[in-house]
C-alpha positions as CSV (number, residue, x, y, z in Angstrom):
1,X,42.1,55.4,105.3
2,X,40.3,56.4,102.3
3,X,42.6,54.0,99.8
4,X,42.2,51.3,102.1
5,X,38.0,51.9,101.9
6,X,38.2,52.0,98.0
7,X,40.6,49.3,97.8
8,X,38.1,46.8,99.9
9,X,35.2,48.5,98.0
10,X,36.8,47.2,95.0
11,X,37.4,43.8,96.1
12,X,34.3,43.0,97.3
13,X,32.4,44.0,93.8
14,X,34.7,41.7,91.8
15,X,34.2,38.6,94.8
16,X,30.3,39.4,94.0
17,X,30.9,39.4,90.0
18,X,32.8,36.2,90.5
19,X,30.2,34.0,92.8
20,X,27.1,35.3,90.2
21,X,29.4,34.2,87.0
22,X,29.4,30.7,88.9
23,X,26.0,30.2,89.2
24,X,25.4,31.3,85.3
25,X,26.3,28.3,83.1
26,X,28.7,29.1,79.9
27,X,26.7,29.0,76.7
28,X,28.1,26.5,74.0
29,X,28.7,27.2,70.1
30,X,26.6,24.2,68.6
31,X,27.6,25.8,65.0
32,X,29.4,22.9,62.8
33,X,32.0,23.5,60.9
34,X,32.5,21.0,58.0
35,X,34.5,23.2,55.3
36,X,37.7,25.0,55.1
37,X,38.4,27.0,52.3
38,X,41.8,28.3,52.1
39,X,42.3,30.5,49.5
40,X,45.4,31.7,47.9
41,X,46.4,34.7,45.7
42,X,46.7,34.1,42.1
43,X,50.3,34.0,40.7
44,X,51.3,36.5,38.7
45,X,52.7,35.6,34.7
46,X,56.0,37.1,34.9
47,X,57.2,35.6,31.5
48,X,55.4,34.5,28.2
49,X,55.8,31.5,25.3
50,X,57.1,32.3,22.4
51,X,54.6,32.3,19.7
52,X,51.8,33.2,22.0
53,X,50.0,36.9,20.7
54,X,48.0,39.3,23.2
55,X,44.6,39.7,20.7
56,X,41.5,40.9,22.1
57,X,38.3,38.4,21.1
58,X,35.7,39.6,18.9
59,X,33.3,38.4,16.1
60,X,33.1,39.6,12.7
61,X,30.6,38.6,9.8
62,X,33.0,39.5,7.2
63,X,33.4,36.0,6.0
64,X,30.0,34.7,6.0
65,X,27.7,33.8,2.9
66,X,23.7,33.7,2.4
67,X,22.7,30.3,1.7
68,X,21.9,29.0,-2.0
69,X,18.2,28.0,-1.6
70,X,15.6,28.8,0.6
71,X,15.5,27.4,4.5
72,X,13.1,24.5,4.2
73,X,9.7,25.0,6.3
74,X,8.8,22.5,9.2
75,X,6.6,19.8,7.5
76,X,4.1,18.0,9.4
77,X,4.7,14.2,8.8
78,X,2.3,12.5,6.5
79,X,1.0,8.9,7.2
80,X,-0.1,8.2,3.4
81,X,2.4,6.4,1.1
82,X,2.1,6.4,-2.6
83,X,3.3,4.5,-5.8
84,X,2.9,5.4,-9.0
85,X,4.5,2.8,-11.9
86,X,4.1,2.5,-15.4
87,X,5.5,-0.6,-17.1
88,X,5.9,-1.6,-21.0
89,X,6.3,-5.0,-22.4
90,X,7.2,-5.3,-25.9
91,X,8.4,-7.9,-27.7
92,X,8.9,-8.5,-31.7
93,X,9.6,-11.2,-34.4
94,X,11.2,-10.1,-37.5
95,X,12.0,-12.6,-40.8
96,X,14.0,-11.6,-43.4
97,X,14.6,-14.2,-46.3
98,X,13.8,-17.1,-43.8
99,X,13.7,-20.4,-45.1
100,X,11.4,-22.2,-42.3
101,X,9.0,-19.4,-42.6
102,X,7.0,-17.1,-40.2
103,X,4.7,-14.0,-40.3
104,X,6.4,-11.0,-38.7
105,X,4.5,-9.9,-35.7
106,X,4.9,-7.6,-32.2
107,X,2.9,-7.6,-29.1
108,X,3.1,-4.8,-26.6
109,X,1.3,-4.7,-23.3
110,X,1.6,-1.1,-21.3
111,X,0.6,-1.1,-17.4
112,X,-0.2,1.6,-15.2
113,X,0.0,0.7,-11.3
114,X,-1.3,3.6,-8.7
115,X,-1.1,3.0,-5.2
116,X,-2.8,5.3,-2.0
117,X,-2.3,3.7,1.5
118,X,-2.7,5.2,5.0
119,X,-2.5,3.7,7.9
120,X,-1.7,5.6,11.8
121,X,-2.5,3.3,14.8
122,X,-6.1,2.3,14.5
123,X,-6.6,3.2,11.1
124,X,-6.0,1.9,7.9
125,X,-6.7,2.3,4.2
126,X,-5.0,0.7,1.4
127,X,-6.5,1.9,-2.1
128,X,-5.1,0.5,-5.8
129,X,-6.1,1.5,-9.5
130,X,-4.6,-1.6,-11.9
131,X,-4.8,-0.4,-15.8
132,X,-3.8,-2.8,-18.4
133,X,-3.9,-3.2,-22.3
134,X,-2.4,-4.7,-25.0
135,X,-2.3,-5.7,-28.3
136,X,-0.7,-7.8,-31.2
137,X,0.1,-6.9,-34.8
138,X,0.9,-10.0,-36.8
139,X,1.5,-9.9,-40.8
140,X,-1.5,-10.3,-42.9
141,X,-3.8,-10.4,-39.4
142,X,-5.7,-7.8,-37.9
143,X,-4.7,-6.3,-34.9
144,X,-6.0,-8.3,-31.6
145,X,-6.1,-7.6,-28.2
146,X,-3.6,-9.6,-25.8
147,X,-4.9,-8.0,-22.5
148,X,-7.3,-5.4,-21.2
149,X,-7.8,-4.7,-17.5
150,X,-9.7,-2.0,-15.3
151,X,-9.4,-3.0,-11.8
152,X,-9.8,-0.4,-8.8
153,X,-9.9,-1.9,-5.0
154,X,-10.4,-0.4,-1.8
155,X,-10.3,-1.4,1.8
156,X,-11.0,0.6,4.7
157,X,-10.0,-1.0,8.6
158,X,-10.4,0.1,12.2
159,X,-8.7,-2.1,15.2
160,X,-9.6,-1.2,19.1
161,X,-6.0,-1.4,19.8
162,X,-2.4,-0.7,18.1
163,X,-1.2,-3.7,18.4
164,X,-3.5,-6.4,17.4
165,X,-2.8,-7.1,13.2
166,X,-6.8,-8.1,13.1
167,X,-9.4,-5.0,11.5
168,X,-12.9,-4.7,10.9
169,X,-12.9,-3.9,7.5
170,X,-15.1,-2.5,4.4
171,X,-13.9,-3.5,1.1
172,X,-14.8,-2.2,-1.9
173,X,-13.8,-4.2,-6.0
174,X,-14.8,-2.8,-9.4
175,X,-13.4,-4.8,-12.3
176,X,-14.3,-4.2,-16.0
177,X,-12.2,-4.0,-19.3
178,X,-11.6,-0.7,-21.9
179,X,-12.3,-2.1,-25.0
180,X,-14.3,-5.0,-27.3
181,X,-13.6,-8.7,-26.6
182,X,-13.8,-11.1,-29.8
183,X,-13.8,-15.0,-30.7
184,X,-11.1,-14.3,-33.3
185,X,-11.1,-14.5,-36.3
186,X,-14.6,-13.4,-36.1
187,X,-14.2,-9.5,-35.2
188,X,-18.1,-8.3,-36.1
189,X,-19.8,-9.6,-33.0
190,X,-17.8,-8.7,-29.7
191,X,-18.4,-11.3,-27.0
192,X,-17.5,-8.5,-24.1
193,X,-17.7,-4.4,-24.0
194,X,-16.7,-2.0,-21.9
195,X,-19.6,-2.7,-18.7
196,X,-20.1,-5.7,-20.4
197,X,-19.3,-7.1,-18.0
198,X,-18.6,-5.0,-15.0
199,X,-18.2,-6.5,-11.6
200,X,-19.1,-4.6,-8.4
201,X,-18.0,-6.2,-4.8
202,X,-19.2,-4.4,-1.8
203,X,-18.4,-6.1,1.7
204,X,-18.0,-5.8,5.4
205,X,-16.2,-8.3,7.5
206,X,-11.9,-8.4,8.9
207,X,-8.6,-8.2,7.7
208,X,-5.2,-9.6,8.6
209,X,-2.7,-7.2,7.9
210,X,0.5,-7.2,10.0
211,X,3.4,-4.9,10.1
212,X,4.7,-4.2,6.9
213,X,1.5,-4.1,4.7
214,X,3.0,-7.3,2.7
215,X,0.6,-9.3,3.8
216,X,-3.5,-8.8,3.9
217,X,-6.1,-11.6,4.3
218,X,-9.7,-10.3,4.8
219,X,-12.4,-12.4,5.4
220,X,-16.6,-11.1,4.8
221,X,-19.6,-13.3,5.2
222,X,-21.3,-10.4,4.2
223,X,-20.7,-9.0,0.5
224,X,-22.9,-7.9,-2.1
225,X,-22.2,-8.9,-5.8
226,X,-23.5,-7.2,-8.7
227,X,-23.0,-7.7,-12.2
228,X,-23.7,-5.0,-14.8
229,X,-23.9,-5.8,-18.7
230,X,-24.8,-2.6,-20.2
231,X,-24.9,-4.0,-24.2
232,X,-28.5,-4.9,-24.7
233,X,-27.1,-7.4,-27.1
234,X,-25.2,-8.8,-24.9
235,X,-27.7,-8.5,-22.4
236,X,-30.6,-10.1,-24.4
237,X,-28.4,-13.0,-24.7
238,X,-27.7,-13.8,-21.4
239,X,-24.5,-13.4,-21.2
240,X,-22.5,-13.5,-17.7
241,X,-25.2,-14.7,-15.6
242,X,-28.0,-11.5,-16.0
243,X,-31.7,-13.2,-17.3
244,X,-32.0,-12.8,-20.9
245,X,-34.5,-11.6,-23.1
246,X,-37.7,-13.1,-23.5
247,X,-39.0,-13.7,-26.9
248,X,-42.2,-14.9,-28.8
249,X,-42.9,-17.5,-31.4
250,X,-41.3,-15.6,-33.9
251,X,-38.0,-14.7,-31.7
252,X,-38.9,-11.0,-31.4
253,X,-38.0,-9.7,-28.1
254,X,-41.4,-9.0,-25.4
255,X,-39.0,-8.7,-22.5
256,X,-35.8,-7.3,-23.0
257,X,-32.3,-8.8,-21.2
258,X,-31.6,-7.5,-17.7
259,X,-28.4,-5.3,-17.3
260,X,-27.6,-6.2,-13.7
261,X,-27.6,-9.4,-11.5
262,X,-27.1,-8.8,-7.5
263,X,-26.1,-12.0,-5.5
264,X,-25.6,-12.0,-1.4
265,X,-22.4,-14.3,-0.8
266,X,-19.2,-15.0,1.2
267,X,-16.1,-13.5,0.2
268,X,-12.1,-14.1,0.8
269,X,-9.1,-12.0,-0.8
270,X,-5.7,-12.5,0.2
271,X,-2.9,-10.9,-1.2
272,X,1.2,-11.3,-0.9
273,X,4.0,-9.7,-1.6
274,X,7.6,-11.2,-1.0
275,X,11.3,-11.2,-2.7
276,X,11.3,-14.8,-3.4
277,X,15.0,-14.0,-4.2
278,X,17.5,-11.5,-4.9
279,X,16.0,-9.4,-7.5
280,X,12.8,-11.7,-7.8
281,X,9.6,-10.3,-6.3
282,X,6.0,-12.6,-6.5
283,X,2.9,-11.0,-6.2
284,X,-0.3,-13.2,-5.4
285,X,-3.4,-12.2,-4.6
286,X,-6.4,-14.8,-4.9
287,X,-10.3,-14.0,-4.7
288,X,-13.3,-16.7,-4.0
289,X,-16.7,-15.9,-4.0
290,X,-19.9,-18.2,-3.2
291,X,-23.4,-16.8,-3.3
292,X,-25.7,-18.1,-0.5
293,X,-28.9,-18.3,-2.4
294,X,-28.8,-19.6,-5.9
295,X,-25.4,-21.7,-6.2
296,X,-24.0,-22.1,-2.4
297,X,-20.7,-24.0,-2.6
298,X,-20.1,-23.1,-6.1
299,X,-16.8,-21.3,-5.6
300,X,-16.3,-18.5,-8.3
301,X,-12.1,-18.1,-8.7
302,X,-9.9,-15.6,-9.3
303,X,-6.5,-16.1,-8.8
304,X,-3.2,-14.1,-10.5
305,X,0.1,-14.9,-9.3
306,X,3.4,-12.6,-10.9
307,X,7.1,-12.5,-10.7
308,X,9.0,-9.9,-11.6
309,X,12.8,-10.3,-12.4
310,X,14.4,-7.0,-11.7
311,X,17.7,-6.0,-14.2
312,X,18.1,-2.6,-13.0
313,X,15.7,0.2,-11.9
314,X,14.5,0.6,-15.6
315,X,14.3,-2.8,-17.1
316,X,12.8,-6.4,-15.7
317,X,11.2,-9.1,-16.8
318,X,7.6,-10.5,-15.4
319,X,6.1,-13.8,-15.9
320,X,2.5,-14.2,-14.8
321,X,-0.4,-16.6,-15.0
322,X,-4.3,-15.7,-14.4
323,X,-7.2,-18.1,-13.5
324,X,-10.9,-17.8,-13.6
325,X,-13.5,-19.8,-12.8
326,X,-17.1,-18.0,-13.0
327,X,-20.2,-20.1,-13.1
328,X,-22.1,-17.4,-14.4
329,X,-19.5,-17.0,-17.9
330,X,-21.4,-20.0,-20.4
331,X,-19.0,-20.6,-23.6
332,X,-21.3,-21.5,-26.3
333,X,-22.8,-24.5,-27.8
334,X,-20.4,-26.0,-31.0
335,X,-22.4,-28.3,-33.7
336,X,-20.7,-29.6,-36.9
337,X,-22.0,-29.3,-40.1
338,X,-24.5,-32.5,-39.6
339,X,-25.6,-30.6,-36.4
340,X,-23.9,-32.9,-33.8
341,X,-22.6,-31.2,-31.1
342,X,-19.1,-31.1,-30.6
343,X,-18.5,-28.6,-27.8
344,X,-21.0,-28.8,-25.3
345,X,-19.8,-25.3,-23.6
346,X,-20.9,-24.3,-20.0
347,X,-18.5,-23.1,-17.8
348,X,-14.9,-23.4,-17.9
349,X,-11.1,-22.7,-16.4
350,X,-9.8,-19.2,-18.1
351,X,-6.4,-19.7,-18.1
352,X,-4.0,-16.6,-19.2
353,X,-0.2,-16.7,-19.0
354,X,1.8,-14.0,-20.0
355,X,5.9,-14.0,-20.4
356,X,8.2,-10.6,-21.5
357,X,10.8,-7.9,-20.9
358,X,9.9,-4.4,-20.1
359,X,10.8,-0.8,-19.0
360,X,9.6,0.7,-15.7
361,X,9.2,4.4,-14.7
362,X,8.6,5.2,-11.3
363,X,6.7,8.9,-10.8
């Protein structure tokens, strides 16, 4: 009796277990599986190449070497660009026994060229020192002077944007010469001096430069002009524009010469650099002037154009013409012997052209 009582005991705690697991839902595994990795074991080498040796890695220093010169220090990039040139023209005529005739002579002409320019985005400066002489020694002549040149320029510009080529500008020109100037064959009263004359050009206005610096046009309605002419005797004279010295009955000097003149004008420089051709580079570079209030419309002119014929990086050739036109320079007054006048003098076209072969140094 007592099995039977545990038996049905038994039976009806599992029917009661069952009906409560019915009500109960199953839970379901929502976790997705989107990988299988089946991994294997790695085989083990049971036989080896020939030729193949069991070394165990390492580094050695034993073959390596200091270095020759110095490690070279980080250098912050500089936005100025310089030239330095120096060029020497000579040329020379030598007779020896020669039937036709001839004096022996030679001219040389030496050059220095120094350039400074900086430009980064909206700024730009372009600065240039042109130094020229030279001279010719002719049999049973004195020596005269061929050329003679001081000319320094200097332009500042400031755009409002990197790409425009157009700058407000501020330009700056000195020109005078080293030594005296004479009407040869007269060599006792020089016609020019150092300062005598010396031209100042101070200016505001805008340039035209694009890429490449090749190119500049500026352009000021605004630029002061002064002319210095620091000989007295040249001064009391007149000469290059400045008021002369005023004398009495007797021509002794009450008021002596002026040494300056200052004129308000409009001013335009352009100047180009191209290879015309292989090996032949032009230079131009052209300068009017017109002052507003004694002589508007009365265009002073200066205007030098060179080519230089490039041999190898020593030797060229250049040939080069030079024009002026200045309404202030007066040639003087010629009379014959009867006292006619022949030359009536004034104003004039200086023309200058100059041919030869030369050595360049670049430093």
């Amino acid at each position: 009796m007592k099995m039977k009582a545990l038996l049905l005991g038994l039976a009806l705690v599992w029917a009661f277990q069952g009906l409560q697991a019915q009500e109960t839902e199953p839970e379901v595994d929502t976790t997705t599986v989107d990988t299988i990795v089946i991994r294997r074991l790695q085989e083990t080498v049971t036989s080896l190449p020939r030729g193949v040796r069991h070394t165990v890695p390492k580094i050695s220093f034993n073959k390596t070497q200091t270095m020759n010169e110095p490690p070279h220090r980080f250098k912050v990039p500089s936005f100025w660009t310089k030239k330095n040139n120096l060029n020497v023209q000579i040329s020379e005529v030598a007779f020896v026994n020669w039937n036709a005739g001839g004096n022996n002579s030679i001219t040389a002409i030496g050059k220095l060229l120094f350039e400074r320019n900086y430009k980064f985005r909206y700024v730009t400066w372009y600065n240039t020192l042109d130094l020229r002489y030279g001279s010719n020694a002719q049999e049973g002549r004195e020596l005269r002077k061929t050329d003679d040149q001081i000319r320094l320029s200097s332009t500042f510009g400031y755009r409002t944007d990197t790409i425009s080529p157009w700058y407000y500008s501020v330009k700056l020109n000195f020109n005078t010469q080293f030594a005296n100037g004479y009407k040869y064959p007269n060599t006792d009263d020089p016609i020019s001096r150092f300062m005598a004359p010396g031209y100042l050009f101070l200016g505001a206005g805008a340039s035209y430069i694009p890429d490449g610096g090749k190119f500049n046009l500026y352009i000021s309605p605004l630029t002061l002009k002064t002319t210095f002419v620091l000989d007295q005797t040249l001064a009391d004279k007149g000469a290059f524009g400045v008021d002369k010295a005023i004398r009495d009955e007797d021509g002794n000097i009450i008021t002596p010469g002026a040494n300056n003149r200052t004129e308000v004008g409009f001013l335009i420089t352009n100047k180009w650099e191209t290879e015309v051709a292989k090996n032949i580079h032009m230079t131009h570079a052209l300068g009017l002037y017109t002052d507003y209030l004694n002589s508007f419309g009365n265009i002073d002119v200066d205007w030098e154009l060179r080519f230089k014929l490039k041999v190898n990086k020593h030797v060229s050739a250049s040939i080069g013409t030079h024009i002026i036109y200045d309404d202030d320079v007066k040639f003087d007054i010629v009379k014959d012997g009867d006292g006619n006048v022949t030359d009536p003098g004034g104003a004039r076209v200086q023309f200058k052209q100059i041919l030869g072969v030369g050595l360049n140094y670049d430093f």
